[in-house]
C-alpha positions as CSV (number, residue, x, y, z in Angstrom):
1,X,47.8,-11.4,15.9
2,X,46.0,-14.3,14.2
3,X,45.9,-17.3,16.4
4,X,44.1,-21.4,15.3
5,X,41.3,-22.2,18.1
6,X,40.1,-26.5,16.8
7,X,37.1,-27.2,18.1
8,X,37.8,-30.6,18.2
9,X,40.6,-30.4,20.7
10,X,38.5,-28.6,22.8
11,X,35.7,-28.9,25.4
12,X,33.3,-27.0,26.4
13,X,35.2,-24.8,29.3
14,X,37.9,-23.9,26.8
15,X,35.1,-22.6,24.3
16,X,33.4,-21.0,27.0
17,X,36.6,-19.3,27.9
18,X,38.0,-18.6,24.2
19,X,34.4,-16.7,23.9
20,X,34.9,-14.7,27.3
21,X,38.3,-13.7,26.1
22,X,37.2,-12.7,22.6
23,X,34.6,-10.2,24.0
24,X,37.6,-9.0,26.4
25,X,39.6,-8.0,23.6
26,X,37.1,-6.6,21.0
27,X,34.5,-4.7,23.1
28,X,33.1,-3.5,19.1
29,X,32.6,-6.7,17.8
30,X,30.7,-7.2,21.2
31,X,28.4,-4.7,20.5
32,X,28.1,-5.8,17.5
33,X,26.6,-9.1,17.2
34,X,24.7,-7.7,20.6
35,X,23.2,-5.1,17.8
36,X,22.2,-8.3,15.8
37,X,19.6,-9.7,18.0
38,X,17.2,-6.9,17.3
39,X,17.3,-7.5,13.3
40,X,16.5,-11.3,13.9
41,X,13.5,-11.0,16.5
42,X,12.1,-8.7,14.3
43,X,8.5,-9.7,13.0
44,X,8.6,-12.2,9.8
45,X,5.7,-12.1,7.6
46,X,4.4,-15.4,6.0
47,X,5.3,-17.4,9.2
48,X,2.9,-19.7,10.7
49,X,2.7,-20.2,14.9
50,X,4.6,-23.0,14.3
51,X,7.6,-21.1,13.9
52,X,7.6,-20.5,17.5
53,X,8.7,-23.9,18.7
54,X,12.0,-23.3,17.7
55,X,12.2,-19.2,18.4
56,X,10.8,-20.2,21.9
57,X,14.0,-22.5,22.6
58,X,16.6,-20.3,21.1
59,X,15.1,-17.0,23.4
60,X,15.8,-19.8,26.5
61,X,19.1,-20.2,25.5
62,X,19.7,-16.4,25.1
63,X,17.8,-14.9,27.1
64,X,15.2,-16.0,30.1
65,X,15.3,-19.4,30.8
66,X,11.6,-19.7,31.5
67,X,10.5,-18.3,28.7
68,X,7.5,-20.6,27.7
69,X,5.8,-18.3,24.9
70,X,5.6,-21.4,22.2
71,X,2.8,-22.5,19.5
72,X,-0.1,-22.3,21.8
73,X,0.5,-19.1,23.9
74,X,1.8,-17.3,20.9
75,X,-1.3,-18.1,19.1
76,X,-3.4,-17.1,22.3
77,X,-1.4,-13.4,22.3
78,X,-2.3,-12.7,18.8
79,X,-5.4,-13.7,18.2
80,X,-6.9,-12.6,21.4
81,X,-5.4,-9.5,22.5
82,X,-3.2,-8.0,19.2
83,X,-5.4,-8.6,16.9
84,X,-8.4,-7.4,18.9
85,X,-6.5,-4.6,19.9
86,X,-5.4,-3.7,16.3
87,X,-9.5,-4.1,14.9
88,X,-10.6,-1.4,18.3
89,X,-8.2,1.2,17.4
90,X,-8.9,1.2,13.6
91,X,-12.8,1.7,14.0
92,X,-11.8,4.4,16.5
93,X,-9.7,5.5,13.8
94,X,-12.1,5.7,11.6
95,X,-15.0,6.5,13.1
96,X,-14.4,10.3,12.8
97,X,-14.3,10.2,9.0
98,X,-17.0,11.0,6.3
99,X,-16.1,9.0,3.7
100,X,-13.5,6.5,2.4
101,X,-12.3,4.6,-0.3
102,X,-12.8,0.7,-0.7
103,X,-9.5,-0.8,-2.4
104,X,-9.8,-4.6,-3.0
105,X,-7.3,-7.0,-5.2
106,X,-6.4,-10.6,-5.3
107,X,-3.5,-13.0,-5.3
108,X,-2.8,-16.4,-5.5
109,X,-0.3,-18.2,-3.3
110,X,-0.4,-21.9,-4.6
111,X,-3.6,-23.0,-4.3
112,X,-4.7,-20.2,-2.1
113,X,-6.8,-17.2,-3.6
114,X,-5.8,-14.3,-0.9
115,X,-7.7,-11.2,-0.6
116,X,-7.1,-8.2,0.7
117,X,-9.8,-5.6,1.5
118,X,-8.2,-2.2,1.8
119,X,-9.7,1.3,3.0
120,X,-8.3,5.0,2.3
121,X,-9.7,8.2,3.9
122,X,-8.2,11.7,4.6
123,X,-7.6,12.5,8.8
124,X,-7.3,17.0,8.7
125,X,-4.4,16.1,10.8
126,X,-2.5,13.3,9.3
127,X,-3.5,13.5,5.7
128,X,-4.2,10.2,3.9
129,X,-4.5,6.8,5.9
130,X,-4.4,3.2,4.7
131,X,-5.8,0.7,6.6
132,X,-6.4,-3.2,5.5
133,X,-9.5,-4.3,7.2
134,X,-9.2,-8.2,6.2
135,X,-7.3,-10.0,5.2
136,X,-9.0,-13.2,4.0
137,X,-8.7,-16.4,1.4
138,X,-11.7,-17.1,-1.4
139,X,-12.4,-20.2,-2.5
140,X,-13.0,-18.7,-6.1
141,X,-12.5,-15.2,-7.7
142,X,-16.6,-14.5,-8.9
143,X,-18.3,-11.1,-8.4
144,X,-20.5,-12.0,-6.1
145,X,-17.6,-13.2,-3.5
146,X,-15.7,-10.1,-3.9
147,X,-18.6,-8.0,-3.5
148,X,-19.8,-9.7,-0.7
149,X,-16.5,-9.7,1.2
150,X,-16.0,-6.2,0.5
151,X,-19.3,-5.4,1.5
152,X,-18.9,-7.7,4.7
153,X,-15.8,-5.9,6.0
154,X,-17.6,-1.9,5.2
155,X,-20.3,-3.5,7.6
156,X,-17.8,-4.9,10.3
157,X,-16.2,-1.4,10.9
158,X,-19.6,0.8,9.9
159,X,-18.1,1.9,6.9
160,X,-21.3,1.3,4.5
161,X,-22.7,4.6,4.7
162,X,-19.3,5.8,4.0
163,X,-18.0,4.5,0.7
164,X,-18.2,6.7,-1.7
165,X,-15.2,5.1,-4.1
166,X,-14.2,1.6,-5.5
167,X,-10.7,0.6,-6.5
168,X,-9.1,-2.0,-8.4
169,X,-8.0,-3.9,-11.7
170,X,-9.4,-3.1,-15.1
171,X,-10.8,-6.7,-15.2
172,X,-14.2,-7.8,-16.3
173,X,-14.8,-9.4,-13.1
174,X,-14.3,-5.6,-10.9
175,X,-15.9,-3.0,-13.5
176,X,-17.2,-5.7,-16.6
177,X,-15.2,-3.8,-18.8
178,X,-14.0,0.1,-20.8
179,X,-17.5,0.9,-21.2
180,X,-18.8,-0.3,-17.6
181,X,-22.3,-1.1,-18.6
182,X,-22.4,-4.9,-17.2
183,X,-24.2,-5.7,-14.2
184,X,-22.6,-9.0,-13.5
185,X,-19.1,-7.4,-11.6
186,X,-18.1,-6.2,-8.8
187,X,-18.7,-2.4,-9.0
188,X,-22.4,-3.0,-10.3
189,X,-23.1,-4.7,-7.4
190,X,-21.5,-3.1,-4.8
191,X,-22.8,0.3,-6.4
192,X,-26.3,-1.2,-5.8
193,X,-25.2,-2.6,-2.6
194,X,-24.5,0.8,-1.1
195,X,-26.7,4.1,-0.2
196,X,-23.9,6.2,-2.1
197,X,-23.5,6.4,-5.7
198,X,-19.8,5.0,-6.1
199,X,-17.1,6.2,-8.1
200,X,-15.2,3.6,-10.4
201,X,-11.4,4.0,-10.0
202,X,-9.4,1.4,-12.4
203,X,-5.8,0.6,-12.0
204,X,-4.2,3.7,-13.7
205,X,-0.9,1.9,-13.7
206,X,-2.3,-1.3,-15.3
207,X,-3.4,1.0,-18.0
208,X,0.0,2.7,-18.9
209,X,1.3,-0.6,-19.0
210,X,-1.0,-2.5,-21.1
211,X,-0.8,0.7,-23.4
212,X,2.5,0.3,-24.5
213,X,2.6,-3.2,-24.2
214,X,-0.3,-3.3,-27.1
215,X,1.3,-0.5,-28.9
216,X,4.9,-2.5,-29.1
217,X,3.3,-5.1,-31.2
218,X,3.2,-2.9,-34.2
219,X,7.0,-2.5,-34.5
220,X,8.5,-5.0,-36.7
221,X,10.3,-7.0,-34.4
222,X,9.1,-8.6,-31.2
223,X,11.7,-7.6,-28.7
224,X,9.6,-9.7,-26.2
225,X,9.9,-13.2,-27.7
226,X,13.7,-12.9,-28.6
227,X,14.5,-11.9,-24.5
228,X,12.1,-14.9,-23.5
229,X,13.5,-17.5,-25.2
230,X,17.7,-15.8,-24.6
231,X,16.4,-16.0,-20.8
232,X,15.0,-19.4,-21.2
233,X,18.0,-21.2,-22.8
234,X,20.5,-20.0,-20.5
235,X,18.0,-19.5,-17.3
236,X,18.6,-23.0,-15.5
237,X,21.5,-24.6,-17.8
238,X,25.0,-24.9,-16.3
239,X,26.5,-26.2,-19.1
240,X,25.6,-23.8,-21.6
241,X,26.2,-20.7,-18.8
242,X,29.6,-21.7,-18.7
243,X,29.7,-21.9,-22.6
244,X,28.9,-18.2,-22.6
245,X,30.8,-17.4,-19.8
246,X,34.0,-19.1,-21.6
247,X,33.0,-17.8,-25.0
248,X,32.6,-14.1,-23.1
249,X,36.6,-14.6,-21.7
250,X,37.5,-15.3,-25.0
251,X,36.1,-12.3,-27.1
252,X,37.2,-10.6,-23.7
253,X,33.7,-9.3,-22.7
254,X,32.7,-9.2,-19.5
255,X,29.9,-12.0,-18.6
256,X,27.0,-10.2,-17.0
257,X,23.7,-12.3,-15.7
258,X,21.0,-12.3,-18.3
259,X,17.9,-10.6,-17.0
260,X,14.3,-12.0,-17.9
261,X,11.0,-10.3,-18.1
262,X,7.3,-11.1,-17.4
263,X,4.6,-10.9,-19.5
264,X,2.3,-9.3,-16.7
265,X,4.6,-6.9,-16.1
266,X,6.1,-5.7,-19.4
267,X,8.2,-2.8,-18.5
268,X,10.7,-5.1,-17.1
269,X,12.2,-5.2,-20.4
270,X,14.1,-2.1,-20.0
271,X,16.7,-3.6,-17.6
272,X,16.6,-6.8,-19.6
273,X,17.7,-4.7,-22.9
274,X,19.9,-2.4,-20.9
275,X,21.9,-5.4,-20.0
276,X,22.2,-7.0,-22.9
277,X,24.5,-5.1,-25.5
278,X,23.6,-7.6,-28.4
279,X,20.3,-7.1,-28.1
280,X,20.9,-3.1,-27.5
281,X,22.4,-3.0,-30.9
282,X,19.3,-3.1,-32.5
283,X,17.4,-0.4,-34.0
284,X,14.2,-1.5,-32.5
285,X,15.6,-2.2,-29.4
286,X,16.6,1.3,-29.1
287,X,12.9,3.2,-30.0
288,X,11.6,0.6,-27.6
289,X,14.3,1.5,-24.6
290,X,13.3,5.4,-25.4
291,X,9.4,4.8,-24.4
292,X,10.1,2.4,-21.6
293,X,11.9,5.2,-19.3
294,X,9.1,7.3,-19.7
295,X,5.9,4.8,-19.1
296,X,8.4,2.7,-16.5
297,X,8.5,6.6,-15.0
298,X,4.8,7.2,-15.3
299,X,4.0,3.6,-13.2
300,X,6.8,4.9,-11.0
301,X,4.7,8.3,-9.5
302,X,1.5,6.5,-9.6
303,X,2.6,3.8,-7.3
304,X,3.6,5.9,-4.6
305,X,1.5,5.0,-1.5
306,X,0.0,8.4,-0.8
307,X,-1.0,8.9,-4.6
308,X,-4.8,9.9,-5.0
309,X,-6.9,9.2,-8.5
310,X,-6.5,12.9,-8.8
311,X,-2.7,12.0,-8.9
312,X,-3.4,9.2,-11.2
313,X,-5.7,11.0,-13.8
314,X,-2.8,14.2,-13.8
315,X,-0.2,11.3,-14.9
316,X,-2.3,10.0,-17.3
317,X,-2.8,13.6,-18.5
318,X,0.5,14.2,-18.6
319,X,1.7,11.4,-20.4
320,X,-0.3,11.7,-23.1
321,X,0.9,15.3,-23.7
322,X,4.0,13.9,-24.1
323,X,2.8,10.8,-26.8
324,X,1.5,13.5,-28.6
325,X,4.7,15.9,-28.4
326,X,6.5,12.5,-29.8
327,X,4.3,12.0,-32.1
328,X,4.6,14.9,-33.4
329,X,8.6,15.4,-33.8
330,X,8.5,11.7,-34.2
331,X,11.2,11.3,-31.5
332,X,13.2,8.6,-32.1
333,X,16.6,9.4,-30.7
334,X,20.0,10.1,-32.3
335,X,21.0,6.9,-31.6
336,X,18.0,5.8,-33.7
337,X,18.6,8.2,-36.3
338,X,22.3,7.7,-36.6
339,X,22.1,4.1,-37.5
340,X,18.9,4.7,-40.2
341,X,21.4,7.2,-41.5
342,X,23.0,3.8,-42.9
343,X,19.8,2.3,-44.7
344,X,18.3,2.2,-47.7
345,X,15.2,4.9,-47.6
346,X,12.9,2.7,-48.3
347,X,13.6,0.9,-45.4
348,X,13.9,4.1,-43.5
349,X,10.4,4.9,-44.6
350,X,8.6,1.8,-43.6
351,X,10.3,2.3,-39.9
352,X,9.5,5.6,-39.0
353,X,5.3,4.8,-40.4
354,X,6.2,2.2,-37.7
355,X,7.2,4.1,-34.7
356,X,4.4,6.5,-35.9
357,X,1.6,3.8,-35.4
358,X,3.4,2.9,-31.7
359,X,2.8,6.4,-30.9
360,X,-1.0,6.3,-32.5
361,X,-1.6,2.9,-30.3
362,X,0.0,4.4,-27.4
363,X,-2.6,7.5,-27.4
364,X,-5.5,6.3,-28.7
365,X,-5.2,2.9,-26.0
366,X,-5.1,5.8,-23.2
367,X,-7.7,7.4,-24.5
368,X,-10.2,5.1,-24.2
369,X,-9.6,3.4,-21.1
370,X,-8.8,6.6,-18.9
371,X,-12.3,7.8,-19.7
372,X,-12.9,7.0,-16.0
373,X,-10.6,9.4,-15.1
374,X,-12.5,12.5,-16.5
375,X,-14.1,13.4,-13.5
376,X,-11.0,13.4,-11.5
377,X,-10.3,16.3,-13.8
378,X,-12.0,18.8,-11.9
379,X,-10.5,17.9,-8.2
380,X,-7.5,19.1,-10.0
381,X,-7.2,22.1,-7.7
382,X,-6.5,19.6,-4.3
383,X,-3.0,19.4,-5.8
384,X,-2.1,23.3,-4.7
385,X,-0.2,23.4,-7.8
386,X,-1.7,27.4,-7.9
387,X,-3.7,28.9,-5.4
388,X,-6.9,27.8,-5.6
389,X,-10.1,29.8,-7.3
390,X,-14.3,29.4,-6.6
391,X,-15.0,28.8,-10.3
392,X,-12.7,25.3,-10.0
393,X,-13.9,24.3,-6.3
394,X,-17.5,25.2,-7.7
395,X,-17.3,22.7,-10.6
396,X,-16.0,20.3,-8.0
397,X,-19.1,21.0,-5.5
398,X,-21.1,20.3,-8.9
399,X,-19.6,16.8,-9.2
400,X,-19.5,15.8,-5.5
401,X,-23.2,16.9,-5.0
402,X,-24.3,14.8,-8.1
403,X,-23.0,11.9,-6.7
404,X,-23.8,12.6,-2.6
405,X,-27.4,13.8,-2.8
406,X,-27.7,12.8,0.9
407,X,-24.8,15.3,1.8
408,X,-25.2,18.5,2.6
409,X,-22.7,21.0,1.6
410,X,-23.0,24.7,3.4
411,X,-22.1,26.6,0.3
412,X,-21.2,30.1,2.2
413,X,-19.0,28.2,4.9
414,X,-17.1,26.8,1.8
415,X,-16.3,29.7,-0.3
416,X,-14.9,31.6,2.9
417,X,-12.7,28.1,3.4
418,X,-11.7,28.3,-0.3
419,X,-10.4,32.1,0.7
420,X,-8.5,31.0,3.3
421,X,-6.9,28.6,1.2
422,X,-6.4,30.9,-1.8
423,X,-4.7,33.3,0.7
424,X,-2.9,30.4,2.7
425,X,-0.8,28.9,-0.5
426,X,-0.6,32.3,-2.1
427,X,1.9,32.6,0.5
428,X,3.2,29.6,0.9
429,X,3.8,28.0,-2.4
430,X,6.8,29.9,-3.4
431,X,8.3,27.8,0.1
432,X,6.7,24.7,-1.1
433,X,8.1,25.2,-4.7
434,X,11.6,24.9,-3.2
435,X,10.7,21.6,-1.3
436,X,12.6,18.3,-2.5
437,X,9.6,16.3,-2.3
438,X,6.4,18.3,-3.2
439,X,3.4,17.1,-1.3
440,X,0.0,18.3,-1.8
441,X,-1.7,16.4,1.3
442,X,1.2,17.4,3.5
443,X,0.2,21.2,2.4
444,X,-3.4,20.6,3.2
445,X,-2.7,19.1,6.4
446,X,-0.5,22.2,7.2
447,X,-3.6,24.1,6.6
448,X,-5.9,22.5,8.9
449,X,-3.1,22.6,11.5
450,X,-2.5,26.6,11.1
């Protein structure tokens, strides 16, 4: 029964009541704006202690009356009991480790240079932890402020003597470059900074992505600019959106949003294409659309949050197996083929040397800036894809002892460990084989636990 409730004909008795009887009646839709509440005092991020003037007076309303907790005590809470709190139990966290992983990137919010200082270690118990030490603003972006910021928050949670890895963007500024032989970046100095002889781990994403965004400028048509400026004449025009959307009823087609892209983060085309059946009609479009899905998947397994550089140096491995597979066959899909099938072979001819040089740019990009990624090679056997053998873990001992002099490594105690290990997933990795989600530090961690 529907029934017309004015709010202007009514005081505040009769809403009082209207609400009591409304409840009455639907006990479920009690429940569930009761359910509600949790979902908005939940914790926002990016909210100042301001905020709390206004969520103080709405919890009065709903809740306690004297509930005082405004700007001033909220501030009070956090910063002198969470946040203390939080710092205490990550050093007791990890103060049990050996070594750990320094991760460090940037990012500007307006006029604010944030930066993020960011630690990753392996627990027996729990497998791999990530833990942000700081959280901090910059008033530039130079070497020497990262590196002394990274370095400051290593010292803050005794974690000097424990870095043995560096992590972040393939810029100048963090590793001066491919080649790594500057002294005026980030590594360099933090390297020197340290008793430990660090290990330089780049952005493997960053360099699929950059790969295939400098190979696509060898096709013959930029793809890029003609999605840019389709985006940008319809992006923020009402007039000539509801031209298309008119002209789109009248070819009877239906009118989808346009999707833009980035240029610092490429892949994106692929929906933009996907969505766009002009621009899919093109020949190029279509060899582009076939490499995106797999570099778009590559990014996709690297960014996973428990992903290791041995991960990382396995997916660059593997992807350029398949570049070179490609190459090879010169894949370009039937689609591709079925519409060269209607050109002149001349034209043909000149298009395929095309996609042949994307493929060339593709592989020989990877191969010079996952050079870094060699010496990952040899941890290869962490990933319990097989049972693990001595000469493999050996070469691995070789590596680690090369760049840990001061560690001491009891070789005997290890090779009866990498037995028990061999024997342990001998029998276990046919069950792990059937497992939705493979994961090799959820296997290791299963170990330590047996």
């Amino acid at each position: 029964m529907m029934s017309a409730f004015f709010v202007a004909e009514s005081d505040v008795a009769d809403l009082k009541m209207r609400f009591c009887l409304s409840t009455r009646r639907h006990p479920k839709r009690r429940k569930r704006r009761s359910s509600l509440w949790p979902e908005f005092l939940k914790r926002s991020h990016n909210h100042n202690f301001r905020s709390m003037d206004c969520t103080a007076g709405l919890l009065r309303k709903c809740y306690d009356q004297h509930f005082t907790s405004a700007r001033t005590k909220a501030e009070a809470v956090v910063t002198s009991v969470i946040a203390p709190h939080a710092i205490d139990l990550l050093k007791e966290d990890t103060m049990d480790t050996t070594l750990v992983s320094a991760t460090v990137d940037t990012s500007n919010h307006k006029a604010v240079k944030l930066v993020p200082v960011v630690v990753r270690y392996f627990k027996i118990t729990e497998g791999v932890r990530v833990k942000i030490l700081d959280f901090t603003s910059l008033p530039g972006e130079t070497s020497t402020l990262l590196c002394d910021e990274v370095y400051r928050c290593l010292s803050a949670f005794g974690l000097v003597d424990k870095a043995v890895s560096f992590c972040a963007d393939n810029t100048n500024t963090n590793f001066g470059g491919k080649a790594r032989r500057g002294q005026n970046n980030v590594f360099h100095k933090l390297d020197q900074a340290t008793p430990n002889s660090l290990v330089g781990v780049g952005c493997a994403a960053h360099i699929v992505h950059s790969a295939v965004q400098s190979a696509a400028d060898t096709l013959p048509c930029d793809i890029e600019n003609i999605v840019l400026k389709v985006f940008g004449y319809f992006h923020i025009y009402t007039v000539r959106t509801e031209e298309l959307k008119d002209f789109c009823s009248f070819v009877d087609v239906e009118h989808a949003t346009l999707l833009g892209t980035s240029r610092t983060h490429w892949l994106s085309l692929g929906p933009a294409v996907e969505g766009s059946e002009a621009l899919s009609s093109l020949v190029v479009v279509y060899t582009h659309y076939n490499q995106l899905s797999l570099f778009n998947d590559t990014i996709k397994k690297m960014e996973k949050e428990k992903s290791t550089a041995v991960h990382a140096a396995q997916h660059l491995c593997d992807l350029q197996e398949k570049l070179l597979e490609r190459k090879a066959a010169l894949f370009m899909g039937l689609k591709v083929k079925s519409i060269l099938a209607t050109q002149e072979r001349p034209q043909v001819e000149v298009f395929k040397q095309s996609v042949h040089t994307f493929y060339e740019g593709c592989i020989s990009y990877l191969q010079e800036w996952s050079s870094s990624f060699t010496d990952m090679k040899c941890f290869s056997w962490t990933l319990l894809e097989d049972p693990p053998g001595w000469d493999v873990v050996e070469s691995s001992l070789r590596c680690v002892s090369s760049k840990l002099p001061n560690i001491h490594i009891n070789e005997t105690e290890l090779f009866d460990e990498v037995t028990s290990v061999k024997t342990y997933t001998s029998d276990m990795i046919g069950q792990w084989d059937r497992d939705i989600k493979p994961a090799d530090e959820v296997h290791l961690v299963q170990y330590f636990c047996f």
